[in-house]
Every structure is written in C-alpha cells, then in structure tokens.
C-alpha positions as CSV (number, residue, x, y, z in Angstrom):
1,X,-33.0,-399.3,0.3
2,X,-33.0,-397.0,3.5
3,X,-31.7,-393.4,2.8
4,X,-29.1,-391.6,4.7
5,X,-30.0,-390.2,7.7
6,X,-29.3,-386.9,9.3
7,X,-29.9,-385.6,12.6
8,X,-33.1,-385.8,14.1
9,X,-35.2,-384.6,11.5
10,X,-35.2,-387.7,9.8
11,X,-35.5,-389.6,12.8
12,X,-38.8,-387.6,13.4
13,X,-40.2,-388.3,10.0
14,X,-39.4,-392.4,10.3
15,X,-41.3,-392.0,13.7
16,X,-44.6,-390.5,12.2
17,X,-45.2,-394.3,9.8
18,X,-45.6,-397.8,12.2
19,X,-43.2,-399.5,9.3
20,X,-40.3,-396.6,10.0
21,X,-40.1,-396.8,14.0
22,X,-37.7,-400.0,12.8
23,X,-35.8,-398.3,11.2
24,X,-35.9,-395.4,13.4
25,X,-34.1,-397.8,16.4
26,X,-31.5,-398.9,13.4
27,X,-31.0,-395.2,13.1
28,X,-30.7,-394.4,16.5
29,X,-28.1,-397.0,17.3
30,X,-26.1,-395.6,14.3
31,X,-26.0,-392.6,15.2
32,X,-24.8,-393.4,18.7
33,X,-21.4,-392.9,20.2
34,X,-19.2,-396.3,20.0
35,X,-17.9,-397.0,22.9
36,X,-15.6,-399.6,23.9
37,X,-15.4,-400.8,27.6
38,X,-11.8,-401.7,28.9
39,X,-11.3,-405.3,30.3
40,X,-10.2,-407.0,33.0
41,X,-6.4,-406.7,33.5
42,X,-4.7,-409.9,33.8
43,X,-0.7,-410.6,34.4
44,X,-0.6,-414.5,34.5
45,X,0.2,-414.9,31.0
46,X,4.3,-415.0,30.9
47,X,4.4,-414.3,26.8
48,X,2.2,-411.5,27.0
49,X,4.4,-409.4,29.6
50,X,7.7,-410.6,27.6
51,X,6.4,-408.2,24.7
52,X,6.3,-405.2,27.0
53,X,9.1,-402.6,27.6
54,X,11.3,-403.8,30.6
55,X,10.0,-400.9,32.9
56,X,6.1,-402.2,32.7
57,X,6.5,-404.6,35.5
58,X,7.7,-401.5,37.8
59,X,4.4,-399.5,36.6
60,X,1.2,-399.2,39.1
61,X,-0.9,-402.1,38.8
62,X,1.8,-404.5,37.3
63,X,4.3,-404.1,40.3
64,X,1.1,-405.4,42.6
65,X,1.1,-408.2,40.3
66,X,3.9,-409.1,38.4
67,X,7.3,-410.9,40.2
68,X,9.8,-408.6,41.0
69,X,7.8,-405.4,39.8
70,X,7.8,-403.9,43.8
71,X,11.6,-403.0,43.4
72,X,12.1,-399.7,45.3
73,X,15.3,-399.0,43.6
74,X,13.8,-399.5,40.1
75,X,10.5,-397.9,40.4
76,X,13.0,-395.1,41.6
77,X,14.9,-395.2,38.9
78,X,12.5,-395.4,36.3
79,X,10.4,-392.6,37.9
80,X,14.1,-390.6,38.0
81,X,13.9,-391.2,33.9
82,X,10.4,-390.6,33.5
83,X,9.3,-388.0,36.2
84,X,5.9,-387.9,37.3
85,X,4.1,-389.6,33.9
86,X,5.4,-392.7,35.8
87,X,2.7,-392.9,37.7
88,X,-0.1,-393.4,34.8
89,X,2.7,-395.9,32.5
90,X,0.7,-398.7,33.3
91,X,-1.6,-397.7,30.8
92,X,0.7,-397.4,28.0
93,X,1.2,-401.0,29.3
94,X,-2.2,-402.2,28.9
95,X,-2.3,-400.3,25.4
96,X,0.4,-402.5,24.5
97,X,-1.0,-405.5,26.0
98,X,-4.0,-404.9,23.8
99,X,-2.4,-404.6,20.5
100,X,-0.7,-407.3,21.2
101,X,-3.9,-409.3,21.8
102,X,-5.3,-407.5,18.5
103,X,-2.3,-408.4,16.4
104,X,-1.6,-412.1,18.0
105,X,-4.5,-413.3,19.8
106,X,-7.5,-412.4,18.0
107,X,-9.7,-414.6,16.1
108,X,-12.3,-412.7,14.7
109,X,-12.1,-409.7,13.4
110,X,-14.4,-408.1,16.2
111,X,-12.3,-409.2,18.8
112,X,-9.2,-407.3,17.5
113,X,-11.2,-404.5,16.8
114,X,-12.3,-404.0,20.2
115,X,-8.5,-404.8,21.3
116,X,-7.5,-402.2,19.1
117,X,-9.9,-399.6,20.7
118,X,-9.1,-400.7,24.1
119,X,-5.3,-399.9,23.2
120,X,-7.0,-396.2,21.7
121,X,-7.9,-395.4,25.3
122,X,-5.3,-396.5,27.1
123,X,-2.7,-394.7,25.3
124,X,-5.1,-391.7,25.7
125,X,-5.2,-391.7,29.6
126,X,-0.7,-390.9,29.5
127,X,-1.2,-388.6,26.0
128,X,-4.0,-386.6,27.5
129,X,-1.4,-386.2,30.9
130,X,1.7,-386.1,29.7
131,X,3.0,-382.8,29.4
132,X,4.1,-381.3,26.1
133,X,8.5,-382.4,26.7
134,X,7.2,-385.9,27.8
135,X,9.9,-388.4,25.9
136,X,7.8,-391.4,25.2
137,X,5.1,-389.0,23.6
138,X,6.2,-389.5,20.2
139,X,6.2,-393.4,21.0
140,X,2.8,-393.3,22.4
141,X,1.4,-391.0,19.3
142,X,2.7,-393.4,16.8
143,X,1.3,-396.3,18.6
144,X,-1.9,-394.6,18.3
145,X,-1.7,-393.5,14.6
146,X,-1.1,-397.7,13.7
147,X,-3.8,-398.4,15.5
148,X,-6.1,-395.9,14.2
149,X,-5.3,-396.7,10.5
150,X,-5.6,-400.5,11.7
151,X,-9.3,-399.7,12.5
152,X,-10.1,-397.4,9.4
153,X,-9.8,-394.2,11.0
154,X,-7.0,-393.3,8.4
155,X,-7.3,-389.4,8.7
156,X,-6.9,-389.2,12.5
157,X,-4.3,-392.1,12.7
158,X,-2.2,-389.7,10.2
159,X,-2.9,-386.5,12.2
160,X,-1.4,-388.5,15.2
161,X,2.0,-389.7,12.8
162,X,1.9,-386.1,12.1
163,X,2.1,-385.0,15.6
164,X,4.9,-387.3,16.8
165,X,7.1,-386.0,13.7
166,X,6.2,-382.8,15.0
167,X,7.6,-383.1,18.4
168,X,10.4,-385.2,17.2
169,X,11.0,-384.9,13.5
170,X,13.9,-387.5,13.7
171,X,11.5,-389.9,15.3
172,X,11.8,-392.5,12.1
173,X,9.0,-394.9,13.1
174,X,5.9,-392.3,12.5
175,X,7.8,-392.7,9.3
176,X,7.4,-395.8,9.1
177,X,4.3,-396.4,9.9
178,X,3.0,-393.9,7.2
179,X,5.0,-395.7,4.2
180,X,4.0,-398.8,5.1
181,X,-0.2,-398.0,5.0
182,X,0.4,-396.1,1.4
183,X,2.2,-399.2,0.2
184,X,-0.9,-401.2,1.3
185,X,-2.9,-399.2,-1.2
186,X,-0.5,-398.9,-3.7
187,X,0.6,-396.0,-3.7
188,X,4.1,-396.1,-4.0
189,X,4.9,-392.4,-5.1
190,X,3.6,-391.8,-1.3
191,X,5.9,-394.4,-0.2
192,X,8.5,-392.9,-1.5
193,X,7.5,-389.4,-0.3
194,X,7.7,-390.6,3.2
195,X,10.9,-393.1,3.4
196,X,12.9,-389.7,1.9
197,X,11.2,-387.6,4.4
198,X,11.9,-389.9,7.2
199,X,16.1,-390.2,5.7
200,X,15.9,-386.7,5.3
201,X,15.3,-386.2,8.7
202,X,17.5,-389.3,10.0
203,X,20.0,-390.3,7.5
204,X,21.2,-393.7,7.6
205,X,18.3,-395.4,9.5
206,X,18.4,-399.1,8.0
207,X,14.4,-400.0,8.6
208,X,13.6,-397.0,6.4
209,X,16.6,-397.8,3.9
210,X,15.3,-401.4,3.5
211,X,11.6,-399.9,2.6
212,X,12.8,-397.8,0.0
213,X,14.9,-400.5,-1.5
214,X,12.0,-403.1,-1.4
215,X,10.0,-400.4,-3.6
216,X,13.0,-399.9,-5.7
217,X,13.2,-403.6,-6.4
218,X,9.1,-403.8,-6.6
219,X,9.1,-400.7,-9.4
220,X,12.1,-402.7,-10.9
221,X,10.1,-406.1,-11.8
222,X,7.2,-404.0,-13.1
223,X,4.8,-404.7,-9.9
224,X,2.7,-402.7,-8.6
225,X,1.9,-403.8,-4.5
226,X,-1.4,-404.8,-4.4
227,X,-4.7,-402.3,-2.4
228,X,-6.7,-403.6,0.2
229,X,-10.4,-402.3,-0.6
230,X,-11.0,-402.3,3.3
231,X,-8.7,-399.9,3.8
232,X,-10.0,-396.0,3.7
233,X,-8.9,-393.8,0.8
234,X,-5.8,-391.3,2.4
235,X,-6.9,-388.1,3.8
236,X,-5.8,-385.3,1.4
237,X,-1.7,-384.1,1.8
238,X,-0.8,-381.5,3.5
C-alpha cells in the first residue's frame, strides 16, 4: 500500500529509489490540477435547445446558429431585461446544454462527469461578470451548487446554495436543491431543516410543500430513505 503524499517532499524521497519514480509520476498526476476542456458547440440537435430558456436562441453564438435567433427586436428586448450580462448568456446556455447532456445523454459515468464540469465553467464565465444585482444570479448559483454536489464537491456546491439564498432569500429552489441531497443520505432532520427554512422564507410554495409531506408520509411508514455511499459526508452547519 502507497502512503499519502504531501507536497514535494515526499515526491523527492520516491525519486531517490528506481522502484518509487512509478509511483512518483502516479503522484505527480494526483496532485495535478483537473482540468476539463470545453467542447465543441453544436445547435443541430432540436431536443437539446427545446430544454433551454426561450431567450438562448437570441444569445451570442446561438443567434449565428439557431433559426430565428438574429431577431433585432428580441435581442433588444432581452438585452432591455438583462442589460449588459446579455452579452456573455450564451454561456449560461452551454452550462445548461451540458447538464442536460450529463443528466440525459450520458452513458458512462465519465462522460457526465466531464459534462458536469463543462457546465461548472460555463456558468462561471456570467457569475464571475455579472455584477452583484444581476437577476439570474441566484438561478445561475443554484445551478452550480447541483452540479457541484452531483460531482462530490458537497461543501462548495453548499456554499454556492448558500450564496443564492443570500442574494435572494425567497429564492425557493437553492432550497430545494439542499433538501433533496440530505434526503439522499438520509438525513431527514436536515430535510426538514431546509423545506421550513425555504417556507419560512416563501410560504405557500407547493414543490417545497410536497417535499415535506413526502418526509411526513416516509417518517409515517417507519422508513428511513435510503444513503448513497458515493455521496460525500455534508460539510459541517452553519
């Protein structure tokens, strides 16, 4: 069995024995910085742009592309709604594109990974531009979050939830999407937690409602919903 490494120290060490220079290159590409390269765009697949938001197809890139997208009058309008993050939309667009291709059109699990950190640096490029009173940020942070938790990076996938709920506390999906990952481990105290947070913060919303009556009924019957081992442990609560 190899022990941990740390740092290049140990990398050192490994180097000094012929039989550790192996395991030195293992090392090495460990403790390299994953990085996922973005594909191709493509816009000849009619089901794919039926999944995204009505004003993708007026975005750079898909209006060059798409039928109908070069509408003056909409890109107009759209821009009007939007103001100047318009102009980098497109890549909310291919985010989207790519968890759709993660959730729908993937076949091994290391293709939807790397459609899932495609979609992580696409919704970067608008977050990292759009200013602080940017509408769609909450959207585009919870969109992030999922996909984060989706790829085992629970404790910055919640730090994102946290941040949409922080510009927009009545924003019920970052809700959502929290209540649903406990209740993939489990944990259904946490479930709770969040649905009542969420309700607390927008009464009356029925996707949250019918959550916390599933658990009701679940805690009812005596069942307990059952942990997925691949999933991390959840970060600590603040």
């Amino acid at each position: 069995m190899v022990p941990a490494l740390h740092g290049r120290s140990c990398l050192s060490i490994l180097l000094r024995e012929p039989s550790g220079v192996a395991v030195a290159a293992a090392a090495l590409a460990l403790l390299a910085p994953v990085h996922v390269e973005a594909e191709p765009h493509t816009f000849d697949n009619p089901r794919e742009m039926y999944k995204l938001p009505a004003y993708c197809k007026y975005t750079q890139d898909f209006r060059d592309h798409v039928a109908g997208g070069n509408n003056a009058a909409e890109i107009k309008r759209w821009t009007a709604l939007m103001g100047e993050t318009f102009i980098h939309m497109h890549h909310y667009c291919y985010g989207l594109m790519a968890s759709n291709r993660a959730a729908f059109l993937s076949k091994t699990r290391e293709d939807r990974s790397h459609n899932l950190g495609v979609s992580i640096i696409e919704f970067d490029y608008v977050i990292d531009r759009a200013p602080p009173d940017f509408g769609l940020l909450p959207e585009i942070l919870t969109r992030k979050g999922e996909n984060l938790i989706q790829l085992n990076r629970v404790a910055k996938g919640i730090i994102e939830l946290q941040r949409a709920i922080e510009m927009k506390s009545d924003y019920w999906p970052a809700y959502a999407v929290i209540s649903d990952y406990y209740k993939e481990l489990g944990r259904l105290d946490k479930v709770r937690e969040w649905l009542e947070k969420g309700l607390s913060a927008r009464p009356g919303t029925r996707p949250l409602m019918r959550r916390l009556a599933a658990i009701d009924n679940q805690r009812g019957e005596g069942k307990t919903a059952p942990a997925r081992g691949k999933l991390a442990a959840p970060p600590s609560p603040k």
